[in-house]
mmCIF file of the N, C-alpha and C atoms, coordinates in Angstrom:
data_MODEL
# 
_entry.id   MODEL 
# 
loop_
_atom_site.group_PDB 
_atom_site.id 
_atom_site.type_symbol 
_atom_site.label_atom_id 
_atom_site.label_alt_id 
_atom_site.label_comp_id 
_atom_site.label_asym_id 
_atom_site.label_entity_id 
_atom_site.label_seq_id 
_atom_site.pdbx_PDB_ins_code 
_atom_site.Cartn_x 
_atom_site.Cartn_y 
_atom_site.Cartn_z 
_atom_site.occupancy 
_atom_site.B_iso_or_equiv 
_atom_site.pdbx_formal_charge 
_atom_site.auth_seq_id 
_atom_site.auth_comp_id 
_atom_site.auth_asym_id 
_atom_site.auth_atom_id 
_atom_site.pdbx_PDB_model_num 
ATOM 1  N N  . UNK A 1 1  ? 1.334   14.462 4.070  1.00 0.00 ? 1  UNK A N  1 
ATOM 2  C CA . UNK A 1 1  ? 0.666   13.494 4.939  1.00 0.00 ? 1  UNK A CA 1 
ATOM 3  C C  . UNK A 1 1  ? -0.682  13.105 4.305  1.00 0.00 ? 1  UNK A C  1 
ATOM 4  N N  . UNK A 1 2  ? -0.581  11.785 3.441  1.00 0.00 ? 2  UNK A N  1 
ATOM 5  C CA . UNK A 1 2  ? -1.958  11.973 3.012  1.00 0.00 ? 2  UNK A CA 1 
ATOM 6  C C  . UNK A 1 2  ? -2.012  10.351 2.627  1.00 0.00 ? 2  UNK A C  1 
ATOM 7  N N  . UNK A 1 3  ? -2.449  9.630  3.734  1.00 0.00 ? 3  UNK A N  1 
ATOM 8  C CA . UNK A 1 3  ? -2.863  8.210  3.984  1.00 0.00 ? 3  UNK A CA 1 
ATOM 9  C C  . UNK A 1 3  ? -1.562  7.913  5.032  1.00 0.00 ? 3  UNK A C  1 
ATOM 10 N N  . UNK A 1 4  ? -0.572  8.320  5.414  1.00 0.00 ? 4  UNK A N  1 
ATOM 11 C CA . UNK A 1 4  ? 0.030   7.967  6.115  1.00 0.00 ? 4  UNK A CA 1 
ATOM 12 C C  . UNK A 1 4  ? 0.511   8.465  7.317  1.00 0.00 ? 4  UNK A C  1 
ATOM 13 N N  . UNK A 1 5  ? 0.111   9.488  7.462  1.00 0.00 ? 5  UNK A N  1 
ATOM 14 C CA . UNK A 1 5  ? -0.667  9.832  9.269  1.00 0.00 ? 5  UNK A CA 1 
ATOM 15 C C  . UNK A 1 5  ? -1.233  8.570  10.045 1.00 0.00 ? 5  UNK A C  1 
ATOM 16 N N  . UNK A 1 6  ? -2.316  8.552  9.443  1.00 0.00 ? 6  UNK A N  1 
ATOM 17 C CA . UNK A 1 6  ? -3.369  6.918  10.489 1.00 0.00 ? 6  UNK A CA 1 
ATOM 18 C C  . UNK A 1 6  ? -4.972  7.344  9.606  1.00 0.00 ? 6  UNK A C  1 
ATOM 19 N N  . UNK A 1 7  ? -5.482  6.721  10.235 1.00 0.00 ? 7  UNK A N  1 
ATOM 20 C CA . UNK A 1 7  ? -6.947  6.019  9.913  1.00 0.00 ? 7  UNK A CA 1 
ATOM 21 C C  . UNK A 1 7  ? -7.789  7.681  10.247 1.00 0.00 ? 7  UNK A C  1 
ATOM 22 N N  . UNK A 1 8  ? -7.482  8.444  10.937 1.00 0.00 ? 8  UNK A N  1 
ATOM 23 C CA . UNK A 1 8  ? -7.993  9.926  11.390 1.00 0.00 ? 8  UNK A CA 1 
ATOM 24 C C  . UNK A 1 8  ? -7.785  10.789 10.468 1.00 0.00 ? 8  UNK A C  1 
ATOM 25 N N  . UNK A 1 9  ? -6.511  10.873 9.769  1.00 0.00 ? 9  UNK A N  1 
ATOM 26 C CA . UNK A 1 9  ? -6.278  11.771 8.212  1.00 0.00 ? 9  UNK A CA 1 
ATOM 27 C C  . UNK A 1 9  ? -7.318  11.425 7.267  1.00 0.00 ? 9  UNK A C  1 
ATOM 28 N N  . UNK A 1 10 ? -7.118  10.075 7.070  1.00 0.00 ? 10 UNK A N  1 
ATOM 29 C CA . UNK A 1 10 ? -7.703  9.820  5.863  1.00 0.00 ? 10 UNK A CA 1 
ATOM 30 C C  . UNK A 1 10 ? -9.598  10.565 5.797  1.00 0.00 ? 10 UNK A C  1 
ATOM 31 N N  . UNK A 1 11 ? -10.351 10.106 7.142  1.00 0.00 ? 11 UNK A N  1 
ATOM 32 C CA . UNK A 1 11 ? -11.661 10.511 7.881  1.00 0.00 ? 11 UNK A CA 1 
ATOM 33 C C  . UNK A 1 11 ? -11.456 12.024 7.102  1.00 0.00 ? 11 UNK A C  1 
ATOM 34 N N  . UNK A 1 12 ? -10.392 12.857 7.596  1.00 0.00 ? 12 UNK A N  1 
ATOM 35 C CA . UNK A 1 12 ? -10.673 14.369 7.434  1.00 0.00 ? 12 UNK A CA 1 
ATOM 36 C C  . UNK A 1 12 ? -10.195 14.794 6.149  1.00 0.00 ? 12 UNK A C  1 
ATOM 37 N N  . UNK A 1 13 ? -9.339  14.119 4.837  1.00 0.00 ? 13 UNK A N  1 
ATOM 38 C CA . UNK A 1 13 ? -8.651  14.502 4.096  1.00 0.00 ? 13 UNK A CA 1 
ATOM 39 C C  . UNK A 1 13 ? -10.304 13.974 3.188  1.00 0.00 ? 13 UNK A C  1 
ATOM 40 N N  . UNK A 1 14 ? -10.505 12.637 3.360  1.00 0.00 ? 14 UNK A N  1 
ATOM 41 C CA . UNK A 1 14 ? -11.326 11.890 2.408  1.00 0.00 ? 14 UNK A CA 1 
ATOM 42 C C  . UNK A 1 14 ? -12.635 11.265 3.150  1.00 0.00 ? 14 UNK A C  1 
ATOM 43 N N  . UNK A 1 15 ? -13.823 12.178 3.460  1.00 0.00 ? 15 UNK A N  1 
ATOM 44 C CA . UNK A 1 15 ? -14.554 11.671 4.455  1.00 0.00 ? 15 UNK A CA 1 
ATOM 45 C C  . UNK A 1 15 ? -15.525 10.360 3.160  1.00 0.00 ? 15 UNK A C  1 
ATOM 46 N N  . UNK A 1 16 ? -15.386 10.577 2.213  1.00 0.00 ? 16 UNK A N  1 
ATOM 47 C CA . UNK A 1 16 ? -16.350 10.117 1.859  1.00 0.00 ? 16 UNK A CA 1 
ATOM 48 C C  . UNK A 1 16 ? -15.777 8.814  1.346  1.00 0.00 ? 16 UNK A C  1 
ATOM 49 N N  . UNK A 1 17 ? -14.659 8.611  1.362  1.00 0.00 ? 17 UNK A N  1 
ATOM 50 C CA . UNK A 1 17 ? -14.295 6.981  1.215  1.00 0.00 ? 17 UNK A CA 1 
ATOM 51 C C  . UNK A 1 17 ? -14.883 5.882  2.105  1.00 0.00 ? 17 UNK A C  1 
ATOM 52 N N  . UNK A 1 18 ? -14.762 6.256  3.729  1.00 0.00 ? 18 UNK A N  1 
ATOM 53 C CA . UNK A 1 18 ? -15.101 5.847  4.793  1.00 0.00 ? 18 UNK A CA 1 
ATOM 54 C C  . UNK A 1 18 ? -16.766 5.724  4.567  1.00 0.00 ? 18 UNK A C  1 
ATOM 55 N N  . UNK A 1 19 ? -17.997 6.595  4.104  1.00 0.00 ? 19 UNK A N  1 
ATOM 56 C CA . UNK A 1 19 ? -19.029 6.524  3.780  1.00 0.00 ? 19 UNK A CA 1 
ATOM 57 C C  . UNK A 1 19 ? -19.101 5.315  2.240  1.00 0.00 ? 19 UNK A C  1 
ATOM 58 N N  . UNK A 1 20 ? -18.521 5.340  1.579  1.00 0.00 ? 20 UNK A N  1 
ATOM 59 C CA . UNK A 1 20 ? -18.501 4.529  0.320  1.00 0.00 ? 20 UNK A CA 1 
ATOM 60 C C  . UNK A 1 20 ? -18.089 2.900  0.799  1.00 0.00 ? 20 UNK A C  1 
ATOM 61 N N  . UNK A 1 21 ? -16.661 2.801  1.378  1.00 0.00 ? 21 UNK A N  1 
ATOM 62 C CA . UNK A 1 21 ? -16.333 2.073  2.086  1.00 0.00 ? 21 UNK A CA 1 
ATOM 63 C C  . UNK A 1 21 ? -16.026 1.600  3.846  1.00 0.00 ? 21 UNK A C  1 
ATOM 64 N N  . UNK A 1 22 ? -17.255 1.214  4.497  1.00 0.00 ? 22 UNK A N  1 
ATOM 65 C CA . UNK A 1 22 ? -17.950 0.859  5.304  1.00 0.00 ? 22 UNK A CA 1 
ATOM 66 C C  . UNK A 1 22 ? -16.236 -0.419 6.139  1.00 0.00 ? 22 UNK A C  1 
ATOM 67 N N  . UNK A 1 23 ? -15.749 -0.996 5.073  1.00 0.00 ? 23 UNK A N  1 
ATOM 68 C CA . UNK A 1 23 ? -15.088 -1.862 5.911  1.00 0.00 ? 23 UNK A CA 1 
ATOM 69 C C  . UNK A 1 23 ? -13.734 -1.346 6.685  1.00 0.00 ? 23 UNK A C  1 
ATOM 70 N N  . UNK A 1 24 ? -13.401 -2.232 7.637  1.00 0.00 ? 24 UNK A N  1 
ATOM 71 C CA . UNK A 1 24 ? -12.076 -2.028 8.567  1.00 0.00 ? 24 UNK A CA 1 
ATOM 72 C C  . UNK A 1 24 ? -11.012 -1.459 7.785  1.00 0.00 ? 24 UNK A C  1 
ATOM 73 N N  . UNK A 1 25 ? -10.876 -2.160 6.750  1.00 0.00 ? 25 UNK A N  1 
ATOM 74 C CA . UNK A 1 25 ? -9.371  -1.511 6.303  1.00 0.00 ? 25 UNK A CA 1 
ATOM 75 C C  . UNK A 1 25 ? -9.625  -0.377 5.025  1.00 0.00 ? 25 UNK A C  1 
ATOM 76 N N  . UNK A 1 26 ? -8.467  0.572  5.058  1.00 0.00 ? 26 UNK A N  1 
ATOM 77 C CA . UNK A 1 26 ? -8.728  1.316  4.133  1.00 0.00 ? 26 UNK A CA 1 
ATOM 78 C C  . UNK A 1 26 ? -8.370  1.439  2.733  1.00 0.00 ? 26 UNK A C  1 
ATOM 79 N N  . UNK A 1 27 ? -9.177  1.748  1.543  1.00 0.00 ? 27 UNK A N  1 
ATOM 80 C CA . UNK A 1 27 ? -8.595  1.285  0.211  1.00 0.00 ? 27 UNK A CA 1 
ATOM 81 C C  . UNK A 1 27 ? -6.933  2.049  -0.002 1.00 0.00 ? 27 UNK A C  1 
ATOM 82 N N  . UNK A 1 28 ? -7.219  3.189  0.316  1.00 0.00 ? 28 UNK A N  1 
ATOM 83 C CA . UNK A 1 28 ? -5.808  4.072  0.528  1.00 0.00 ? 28 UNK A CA 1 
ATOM 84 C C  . UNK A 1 28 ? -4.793  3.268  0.991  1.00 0.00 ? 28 UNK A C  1 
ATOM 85 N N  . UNK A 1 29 ? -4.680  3.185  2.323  1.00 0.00 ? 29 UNK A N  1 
ATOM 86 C CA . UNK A 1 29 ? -3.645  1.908  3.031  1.00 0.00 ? 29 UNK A CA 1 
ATOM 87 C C  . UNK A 1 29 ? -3.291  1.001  1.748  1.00 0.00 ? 29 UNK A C  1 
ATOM 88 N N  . UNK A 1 30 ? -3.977  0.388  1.674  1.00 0.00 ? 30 UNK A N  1 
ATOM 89 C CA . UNK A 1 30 ? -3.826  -1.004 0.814  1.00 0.00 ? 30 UNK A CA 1 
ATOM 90 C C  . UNK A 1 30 ? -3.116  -1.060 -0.674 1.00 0.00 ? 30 UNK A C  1 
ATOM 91 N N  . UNK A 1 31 ? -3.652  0.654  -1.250 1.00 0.00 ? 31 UNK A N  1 
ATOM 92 C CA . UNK A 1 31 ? -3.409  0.496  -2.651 1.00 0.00 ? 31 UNK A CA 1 
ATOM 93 C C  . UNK A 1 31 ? -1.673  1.428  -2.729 1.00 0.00 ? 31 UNK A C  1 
ATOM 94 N N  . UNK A 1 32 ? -1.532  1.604  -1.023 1.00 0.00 ? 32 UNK A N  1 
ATOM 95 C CA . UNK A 1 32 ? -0.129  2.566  -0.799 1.00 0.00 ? 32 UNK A CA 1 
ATOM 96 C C  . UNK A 1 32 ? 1.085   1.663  -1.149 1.00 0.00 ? 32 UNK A C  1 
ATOM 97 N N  . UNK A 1 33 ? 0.184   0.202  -0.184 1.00 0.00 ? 33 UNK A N  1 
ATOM 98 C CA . UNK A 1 33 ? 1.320   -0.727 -0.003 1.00 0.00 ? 33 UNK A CA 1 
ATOM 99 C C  . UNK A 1 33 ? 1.447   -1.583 -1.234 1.00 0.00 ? 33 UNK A C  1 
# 
């Protein structure tokens, strides 16, 4: 489970993406699809 849980994994797996990247969507998500 690692970007595809939800938006709450990623927070606890990778807190510091969310600090780096500030916007709505996540680079994870995006670079999955």
């Amino acid at each position: 489970m690692t970007g595809h849980a939800g938006p709450e994994a990623i927070i606890e797996e990778r807190p510091q993406v969310r600090a780096l990247e500030p916007a709505p969507h996540f680079p994870d998500n995006a670079g999955a699809l």
